[in-house]
C-alpha positions in Angstrom: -51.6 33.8 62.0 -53.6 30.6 62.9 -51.7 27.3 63.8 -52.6 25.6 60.7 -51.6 28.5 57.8 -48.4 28.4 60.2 -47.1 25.0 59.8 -47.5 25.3 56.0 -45.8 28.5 56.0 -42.8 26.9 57.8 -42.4 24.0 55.6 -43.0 26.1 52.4 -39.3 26.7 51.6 -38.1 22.6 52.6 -41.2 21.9 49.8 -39.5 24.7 47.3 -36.3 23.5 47.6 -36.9 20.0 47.2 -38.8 20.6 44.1 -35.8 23.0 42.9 -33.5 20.0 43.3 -35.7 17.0 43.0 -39.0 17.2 41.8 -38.4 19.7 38.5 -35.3 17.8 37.5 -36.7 14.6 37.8 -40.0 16.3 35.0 -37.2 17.7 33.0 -35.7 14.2 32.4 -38.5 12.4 31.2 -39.1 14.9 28.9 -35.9 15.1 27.6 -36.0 11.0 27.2 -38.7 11.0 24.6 -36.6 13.9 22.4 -33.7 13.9 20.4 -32.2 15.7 23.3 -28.4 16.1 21.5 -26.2 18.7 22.4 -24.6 19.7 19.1 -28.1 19.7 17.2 -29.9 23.2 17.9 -32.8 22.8 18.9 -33.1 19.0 19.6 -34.1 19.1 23.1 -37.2 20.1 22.0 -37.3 17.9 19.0 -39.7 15.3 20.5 -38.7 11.5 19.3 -41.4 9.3 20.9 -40.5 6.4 22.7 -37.4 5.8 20.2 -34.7 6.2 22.8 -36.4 3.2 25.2 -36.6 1.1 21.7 -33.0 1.6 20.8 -32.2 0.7 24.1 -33.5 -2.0 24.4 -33.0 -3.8 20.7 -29.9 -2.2 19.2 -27.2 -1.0 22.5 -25.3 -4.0 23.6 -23.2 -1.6 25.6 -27.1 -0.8 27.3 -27.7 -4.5 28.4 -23.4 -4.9 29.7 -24.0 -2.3 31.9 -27.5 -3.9 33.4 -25.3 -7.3 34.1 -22.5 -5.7 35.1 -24.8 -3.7 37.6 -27.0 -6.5 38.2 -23.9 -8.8 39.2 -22.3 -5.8 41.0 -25.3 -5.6 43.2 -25.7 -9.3 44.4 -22.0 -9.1 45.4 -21.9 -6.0 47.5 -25.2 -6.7 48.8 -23.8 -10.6 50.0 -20.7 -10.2 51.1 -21.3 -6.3 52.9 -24.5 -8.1 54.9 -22.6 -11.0 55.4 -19.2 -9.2 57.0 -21.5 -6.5 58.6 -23.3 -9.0 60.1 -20.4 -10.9 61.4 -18.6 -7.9 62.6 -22.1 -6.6 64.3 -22.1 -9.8 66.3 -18.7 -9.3 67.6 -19.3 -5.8 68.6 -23.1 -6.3 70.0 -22.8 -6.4 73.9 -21.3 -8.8 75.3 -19.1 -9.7 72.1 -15.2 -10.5 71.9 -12.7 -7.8 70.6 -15.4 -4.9 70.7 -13.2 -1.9 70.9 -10.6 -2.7 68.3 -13.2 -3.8 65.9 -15.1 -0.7 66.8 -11.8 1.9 66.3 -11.2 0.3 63.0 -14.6 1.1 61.3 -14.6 4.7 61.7 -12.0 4.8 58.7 -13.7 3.8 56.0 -16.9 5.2 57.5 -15.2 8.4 57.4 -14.2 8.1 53.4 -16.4 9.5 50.4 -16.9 7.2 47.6 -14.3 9.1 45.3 -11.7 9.0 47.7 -12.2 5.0 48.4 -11.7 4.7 44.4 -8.5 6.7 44.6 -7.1 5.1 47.0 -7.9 1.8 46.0 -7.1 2.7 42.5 -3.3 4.0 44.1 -3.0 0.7 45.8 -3.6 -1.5 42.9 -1.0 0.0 40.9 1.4 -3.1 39.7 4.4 -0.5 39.7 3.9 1.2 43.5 0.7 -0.2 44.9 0.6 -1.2 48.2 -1.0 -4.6 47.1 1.9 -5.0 44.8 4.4 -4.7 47.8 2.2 -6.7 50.0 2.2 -9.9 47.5 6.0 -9.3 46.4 6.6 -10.5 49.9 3.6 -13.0 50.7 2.5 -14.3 47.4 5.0 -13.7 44.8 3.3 -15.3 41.6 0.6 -12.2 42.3 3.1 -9.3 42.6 3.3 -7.3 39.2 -0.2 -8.3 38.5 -2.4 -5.2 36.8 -5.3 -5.8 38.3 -7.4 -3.0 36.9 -6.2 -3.9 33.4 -8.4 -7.2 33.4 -11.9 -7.4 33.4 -12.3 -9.9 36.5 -9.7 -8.3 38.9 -10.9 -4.8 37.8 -14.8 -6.2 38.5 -13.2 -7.7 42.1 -11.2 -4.6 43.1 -14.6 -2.8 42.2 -16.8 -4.7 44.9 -13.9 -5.3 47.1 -13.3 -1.0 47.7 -17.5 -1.4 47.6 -17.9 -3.6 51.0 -14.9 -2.3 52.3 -16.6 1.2 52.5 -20.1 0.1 53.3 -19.1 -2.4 56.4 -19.2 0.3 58.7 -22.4 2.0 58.0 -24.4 -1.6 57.8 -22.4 -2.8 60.9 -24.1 0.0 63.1 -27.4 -0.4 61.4 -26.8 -4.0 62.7 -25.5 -3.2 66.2 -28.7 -1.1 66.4 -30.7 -4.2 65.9 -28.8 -6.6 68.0 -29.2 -4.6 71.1 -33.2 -4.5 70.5 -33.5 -8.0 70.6 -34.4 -9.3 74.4 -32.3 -11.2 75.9 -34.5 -13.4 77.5 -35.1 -15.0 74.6 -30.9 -15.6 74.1 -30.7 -16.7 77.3 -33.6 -19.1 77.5 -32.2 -20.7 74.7 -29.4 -21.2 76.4 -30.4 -22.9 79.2 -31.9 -25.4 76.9 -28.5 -26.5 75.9 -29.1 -24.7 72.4 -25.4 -24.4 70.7 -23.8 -20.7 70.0 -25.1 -21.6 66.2 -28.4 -22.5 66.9 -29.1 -19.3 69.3 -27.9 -17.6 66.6 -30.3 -19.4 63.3 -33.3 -20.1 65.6 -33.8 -17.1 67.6 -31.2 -14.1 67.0 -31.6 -14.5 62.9 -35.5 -14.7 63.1 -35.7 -11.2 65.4 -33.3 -9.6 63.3 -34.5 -10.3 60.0 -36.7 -6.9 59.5 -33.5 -5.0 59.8 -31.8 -7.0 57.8 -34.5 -7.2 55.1 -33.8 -2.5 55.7 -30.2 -3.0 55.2 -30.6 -5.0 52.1 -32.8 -3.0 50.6 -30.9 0.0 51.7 -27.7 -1.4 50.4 -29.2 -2.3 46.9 -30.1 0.8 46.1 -26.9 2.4 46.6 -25.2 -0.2 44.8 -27.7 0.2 42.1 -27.1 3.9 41.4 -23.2 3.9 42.1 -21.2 6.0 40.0 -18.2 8.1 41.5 -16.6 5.0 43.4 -16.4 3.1 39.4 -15.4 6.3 37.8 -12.4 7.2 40.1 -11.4 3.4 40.5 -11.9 2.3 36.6 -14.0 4.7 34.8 -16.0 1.7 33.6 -12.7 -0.2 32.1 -10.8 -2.6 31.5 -13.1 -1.8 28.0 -16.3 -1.7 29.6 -16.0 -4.4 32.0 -17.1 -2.2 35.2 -19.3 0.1 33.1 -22.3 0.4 35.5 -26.0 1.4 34.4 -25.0 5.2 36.0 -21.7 5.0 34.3 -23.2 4.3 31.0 -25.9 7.3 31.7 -23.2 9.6 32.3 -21.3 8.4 29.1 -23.7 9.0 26.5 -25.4 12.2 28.2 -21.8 14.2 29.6 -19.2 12.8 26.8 -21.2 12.2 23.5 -24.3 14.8 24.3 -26.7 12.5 24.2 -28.8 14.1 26.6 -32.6 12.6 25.5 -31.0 8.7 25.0 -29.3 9.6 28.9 -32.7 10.4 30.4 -34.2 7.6 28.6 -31.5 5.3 30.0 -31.9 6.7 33.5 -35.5 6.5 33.7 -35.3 2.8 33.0 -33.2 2.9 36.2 -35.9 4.4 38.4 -38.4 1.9 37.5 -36.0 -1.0 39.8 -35.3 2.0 42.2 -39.5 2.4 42.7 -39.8 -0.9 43.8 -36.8 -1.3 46.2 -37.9 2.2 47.4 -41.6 0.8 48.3 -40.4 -2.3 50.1 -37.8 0.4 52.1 -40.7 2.6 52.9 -42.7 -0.6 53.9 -40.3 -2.2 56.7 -39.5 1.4 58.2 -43.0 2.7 58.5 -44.8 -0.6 59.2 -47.2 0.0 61.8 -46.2 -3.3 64.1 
């Protein structure tokens, strides 16, 4: 067999299975979002609607445009205050940095965690009868013991990004590390002799070098926080009400617990058009030819 006919024959079954998993599903759902697409009509998936599901979506589903701000606002939070910790904890463990090791043991916990279990457990330790958080602020801060936090719509939205960054830090931390240690430090150092302050080494030359990978991380980071779903539905399951009812929540309402499959796939597609975009810009930084 020739080298060329070879190399397609060996990535033959990576191409079938990701268009088993990826590809064919991802055709399925757009044609399921311009049919009726319900579950207890016979037949309706194949009953084709036109673009009524995107028009009802957009003009007559206030639930539709709470989840886009509640996702929207989710995002900017998660994506600010994760790059902002990572960051600071990446600068403390970058070489050379103050308390590297003990900063370094703790983030392989929550690195360690899936999604689900970081709801659970933060769901556990917000309870106002048992929680840890409870006993914590019994002894510290007393006016906030017996608080239920995940029975009001701001503290449920604040435990929400608060289990978010906690989980992320570690991954976005290492991404960081990563591009710390590229940046020469010559350029640090000459700085330095100039009399530059810790501050302005940091805004004039480390923050300039570093900004591709950061502009990777946040455009890494906001499309996770974009399409998160099992963290929110082991933590709140889109309550108080539907105060933490993401854009993926909402899909999985409408398609899994009222059978509207076509209005689900309609809902989701309008996802993937944000997604595109962040995906480009992604695909952009990492395989930039400079």
């Amino acid at each position: 067999m020739r080298d060329t006919t070879l190399k397609y024959v060996l990535v033959l079954p990576a191409i079938l299975v990701v268009f088993a998993t990826a590809i064919w599903p991802l055709i399925e759902s757009l044609r399921l979002s311009f049919t009726v697409g319900r579950l207890n009509r016979p037949g309706s998936l194949d009953q084709y609607l036109g673009w009524e599901n995107f028009t009802w979506a957009f003009t007559q589903e206030p639930a539709f445009w709470n989840s886009v701000w509640v996702t929207a606002v989710y995002t900017v939070l998660t994506v600010a205050l994760t790059t902002i910790l990572a960051l600071g904890l990446a600068m403390l463990l970058a070489p050379g940095g103050k308390f590297r090791s003990g900063v370094q043991t703790l983030l392989i916990l929550p690195f360690a965690m899936s999604p689900a279990l970081i709801g659970v457990s933060f769901r556990f330790m917000f309870n106002p009868e048992f929680g840890l958080f409870d006993a914590f602020f019994g002894v510290m801060i007393p006016p906030l013991a017996d608080v239920s936090w995940l029975a009001d719509p701001v503290l449920a939205f604040a435990v929400c990004v608060m289990a978010d960054v906690w989980g992320w830090i570690p991954f976005l931390t290492l991404v960081l590390i990563g591009g710390l240690a590229s940046i020469p430090q010559d350029t640090i150092e000459a700085a330095q002799v100039d009399g530059a302050s810790g501050w302005r080494v940091f805004k004039d030359v480390t923050l300039p070098q570093l900004a591709p990978v950061l502009a990777v991380v946040i455009i890494l980071k906001s499309i996770f926080s974009l399409k998160t779903f099992d963290q929110i539905f082991m933590l709140t399951n889109g309550g108080p009400g539907t105060a933490t009812q993401t854009l993926s929540h909402y899909i999985y309402f409408n398609g899994m617990k009222y059978g509207q499959i076509g209005y689900a796939a309609s809902v989701a597609w309008l996802m993937v058009i944000p997604m595109i975009f962040l995906t480009y810009a992604y695909a952009k930084f990492v395989f930039r030819k400079d």
